[in-house]
N, C-alpha and C positions, 0 to 999 in steps of 0.2 A: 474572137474569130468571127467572120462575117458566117454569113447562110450556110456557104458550103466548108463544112466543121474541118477539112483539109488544108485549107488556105486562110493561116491564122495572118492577119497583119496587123497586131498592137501585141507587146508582150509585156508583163507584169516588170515591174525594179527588178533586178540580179537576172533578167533571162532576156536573153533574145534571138532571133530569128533563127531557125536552121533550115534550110533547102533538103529535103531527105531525098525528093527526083520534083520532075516537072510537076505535077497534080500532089504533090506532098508537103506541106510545109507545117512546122510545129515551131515551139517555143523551147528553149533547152536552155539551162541554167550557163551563165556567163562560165565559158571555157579557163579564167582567170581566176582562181578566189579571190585574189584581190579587187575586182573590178564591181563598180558598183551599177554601174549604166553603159549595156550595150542591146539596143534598142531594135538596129539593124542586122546583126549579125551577130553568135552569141562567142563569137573567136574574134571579132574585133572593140575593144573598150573601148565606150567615148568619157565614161567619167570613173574613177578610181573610188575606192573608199580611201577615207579620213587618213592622212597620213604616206598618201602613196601617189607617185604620178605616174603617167604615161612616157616608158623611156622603149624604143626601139617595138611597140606595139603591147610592150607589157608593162601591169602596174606591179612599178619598184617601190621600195622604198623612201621616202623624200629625205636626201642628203644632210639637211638644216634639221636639228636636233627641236621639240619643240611644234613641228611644221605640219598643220593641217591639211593645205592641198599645197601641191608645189608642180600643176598639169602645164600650168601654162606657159611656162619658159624654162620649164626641164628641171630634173630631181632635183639638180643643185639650187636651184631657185626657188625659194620659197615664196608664196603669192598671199598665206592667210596660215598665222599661228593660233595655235590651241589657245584657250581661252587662261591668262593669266599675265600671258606675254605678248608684245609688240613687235611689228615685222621693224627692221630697222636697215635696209641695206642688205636684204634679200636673206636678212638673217633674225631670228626670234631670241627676243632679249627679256629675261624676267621682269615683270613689274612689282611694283612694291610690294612689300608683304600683305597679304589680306586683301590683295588687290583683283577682283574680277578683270577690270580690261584698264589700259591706258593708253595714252598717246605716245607717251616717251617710258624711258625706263625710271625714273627720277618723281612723276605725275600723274599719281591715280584718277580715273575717270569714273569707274566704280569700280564697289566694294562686294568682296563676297559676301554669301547669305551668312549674315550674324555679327555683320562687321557695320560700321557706320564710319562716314568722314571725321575726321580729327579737328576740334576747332581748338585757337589760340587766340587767346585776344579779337573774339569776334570774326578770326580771318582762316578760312582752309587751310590746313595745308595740307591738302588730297593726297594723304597718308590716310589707312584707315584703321580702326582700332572698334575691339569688343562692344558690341551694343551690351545695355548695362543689365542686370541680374533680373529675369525672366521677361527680359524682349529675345522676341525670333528675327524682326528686322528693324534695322536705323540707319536705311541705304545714306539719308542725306545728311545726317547727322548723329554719332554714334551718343550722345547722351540723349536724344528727343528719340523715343520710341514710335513705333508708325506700327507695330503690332505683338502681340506678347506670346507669349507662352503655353502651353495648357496648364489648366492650374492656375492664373495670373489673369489679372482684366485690368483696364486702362485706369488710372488714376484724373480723375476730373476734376477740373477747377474749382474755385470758387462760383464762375461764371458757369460752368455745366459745360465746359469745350474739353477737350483733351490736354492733358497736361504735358503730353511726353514721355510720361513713365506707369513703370507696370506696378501691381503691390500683388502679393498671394490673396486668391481666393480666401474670403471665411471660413473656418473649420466644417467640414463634410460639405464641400461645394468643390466639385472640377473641373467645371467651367462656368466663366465669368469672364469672358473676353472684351465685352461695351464698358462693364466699370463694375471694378474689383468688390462690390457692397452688394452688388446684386448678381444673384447667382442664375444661373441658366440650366445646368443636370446637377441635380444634387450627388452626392456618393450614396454608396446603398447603406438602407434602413435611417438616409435624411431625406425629408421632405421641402417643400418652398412654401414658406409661410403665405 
């Protein structure tokens, strides 16, 4: 609100303007529950929440099953699907299984947390499948690990580089995340040599 604490003009997400008379103005929570931004007026939405568009000055439900915002060319229109599935024709279509986001329904682009690309013979096929037993992620690759577990630390090469893969901490060790031989908190009544 500027100086004079009556004439508010910015109001917080979920609330916007209300006119109570000429020398009165406050912030009052968006007249909608649905409605996630109305800025200038709190009986008119300019943006919905997750799931809902603007049909006849109210936020509806978005028609496309699936459908994250659907504001810009009316309920029936989907503009931007939840994260799993692909807009395809104003309609959200699942992606592969394990699949964070794709381009089509057929072609993973990425993978959920835990999942990693599926390799064949050297070659994607942006399918994705289980990162292997105490990795937490293997976005680009689901047998090369990129990070492990609690309890689990990296397995290193011959050379000292990351191998890929995770092995269990040494007995009374719970973390050892840089490399599974060397422990970082002991468990209680072990110490670090």
């Amino acid at each position: 609100c500027s100086s004079n604490y009556k004439m508010c003009i910015s109001c917080y997400l979920g609330s916007g303007v209300e006119i109570i008379n000429e020398t009165n103005v406050q912030c009052s929570i968006c007249q909608d529950e649905n409605c996630e931004y109305c800025p200038y007026n709190y009986t008119n939405c300019t943006e919905c929440k997750y799931g809902y568009g603007i049909h006849n000055g109210l936020c509806t439900p978005c028609q496309t099953a699936h459908c994250e915002t659907c504001s810009e060319n009316g309920i029936e229109h989907c503009d931007k699907c939840f994260s799993g599935y692909v807009l395809i024709d104003s309609k959200c279509e699942a992606c592969p299984s394990n699949c964070f986001s794709c381009d089509n329904p057929d072609k993973c682009k990425s993978c959920s947390l835990g999942y990693g690309f599926i390799y064949e013979n050297d070659k994607n096929t942006y399918n994705c499948g289980s990162c292997e037993e105490g990795c937490s992620t293997c976005y680009d690759n689901n047998k090369k690990c990129t990070s492990c577990e609690g309890g689990y630390g990296k397995v290193l090469g011959p050379d000292g580089n990351d191998s890929g893969k995770c092995a269990k901490c040494e007995d009374g060790c719970l973390l050892c995340y840089d490399d599974y031989t060397k422990c970082t908190l002991c468990a209680e009544y072990y110490g670090l040599e």
